[in-house]
N, C-alpha and C positions, 0 to 999 in steps of 0.2 A: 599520502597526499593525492597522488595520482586516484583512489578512489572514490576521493570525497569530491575531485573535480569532475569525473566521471560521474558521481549521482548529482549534482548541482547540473550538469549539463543534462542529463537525463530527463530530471524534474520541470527544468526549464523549458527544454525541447520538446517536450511532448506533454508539456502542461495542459495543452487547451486541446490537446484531441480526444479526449472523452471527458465526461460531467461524471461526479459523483452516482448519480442516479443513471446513466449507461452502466458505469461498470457493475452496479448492483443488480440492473437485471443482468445482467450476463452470466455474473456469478451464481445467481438465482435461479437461471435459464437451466431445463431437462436435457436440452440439447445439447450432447458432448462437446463438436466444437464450439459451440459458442462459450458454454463454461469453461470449456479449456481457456479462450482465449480472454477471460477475466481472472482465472487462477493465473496464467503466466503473464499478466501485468502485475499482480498483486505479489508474486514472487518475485520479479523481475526487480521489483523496487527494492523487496524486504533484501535481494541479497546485496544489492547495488549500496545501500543506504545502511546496512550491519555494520557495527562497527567505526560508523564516523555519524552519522545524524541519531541514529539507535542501537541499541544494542540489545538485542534478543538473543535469546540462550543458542548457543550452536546445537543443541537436542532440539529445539524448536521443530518443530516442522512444516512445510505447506501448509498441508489441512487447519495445522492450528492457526499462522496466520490469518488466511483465508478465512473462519472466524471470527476471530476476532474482528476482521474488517467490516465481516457483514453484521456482525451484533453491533458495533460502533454507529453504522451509517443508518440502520434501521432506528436505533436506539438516539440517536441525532439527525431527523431527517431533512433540518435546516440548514445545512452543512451540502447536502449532496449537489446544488445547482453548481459547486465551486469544479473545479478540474480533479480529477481523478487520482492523476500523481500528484497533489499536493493532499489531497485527503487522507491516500494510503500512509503517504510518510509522515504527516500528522499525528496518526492514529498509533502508527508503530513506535513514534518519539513518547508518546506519551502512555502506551501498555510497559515499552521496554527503554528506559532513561538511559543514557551512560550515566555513568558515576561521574557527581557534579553537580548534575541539571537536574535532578531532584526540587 
C-alpha cells in the first residue's frame, strides 16, 4: 500500500513538470546529462509504479524500458503535449498489465 501511495503522489506531484515531448527530447538528447536526466525519470517511475499500476518482468531492464517509452511516444505523437509522468505510466500499464487488467 505504502507504494502505490507513494507512486499516485509521485504521478501527481510532478505531473505537470515536464510534457511528453520534453522528456522525449531528453531521452533522445547526445548529451549525457541531459539523457541521463530523462532515463532517471523514466526509471524513476517504472520502479515506483512495478508492481501496483504495472507490472514488468523484474529481468526487465532500464534500456528496455527506456524503449519502449520512446518507440510508444514517437509511434503516438499525439499523446506527447500531456505530462510526462502520466505518459510513462501509461505506456508501462499497457506494454506490462498486472494480471486482471488485461
Amino acid at each position: 500500500m505504502k507504494k502505490l501511495f507513494a507512486a499516485l503522489f509521485f504521478v501527481s506531484s510532478s505531473a505537470h513538470a515536464i510534457t511528453g515531448n520534453e522528456l522525449l527530447a531528453s531521452l533522445e538528447n547526445k548529451e549525457p546529462g541531459i539523457q541521463l536526466y530523462g532515463i532517471g525519470f523514466v526509471t524513476a517511475i517504472a520502479d515506483i509504479t512495478r508492481n501496483t499500476l504495472q507490472c514488468s518482468p523484474a529481468v526487465s531492464t532500464y534500456g528496455q524500458v527506456k524503449d519502449v517509452v520512446i518507440k510508444y511516444m514517437k509511434e503516438n505523437p499525439e499523446i506527447r503535449h500531456f505530462p510526462a509522468s502520466q505518459i510513462v505510466t501509461f505506456i508501462l500499464k499497457q506494454t506490462w498489465p498486472c494480471k486482471g487488467e488485461i
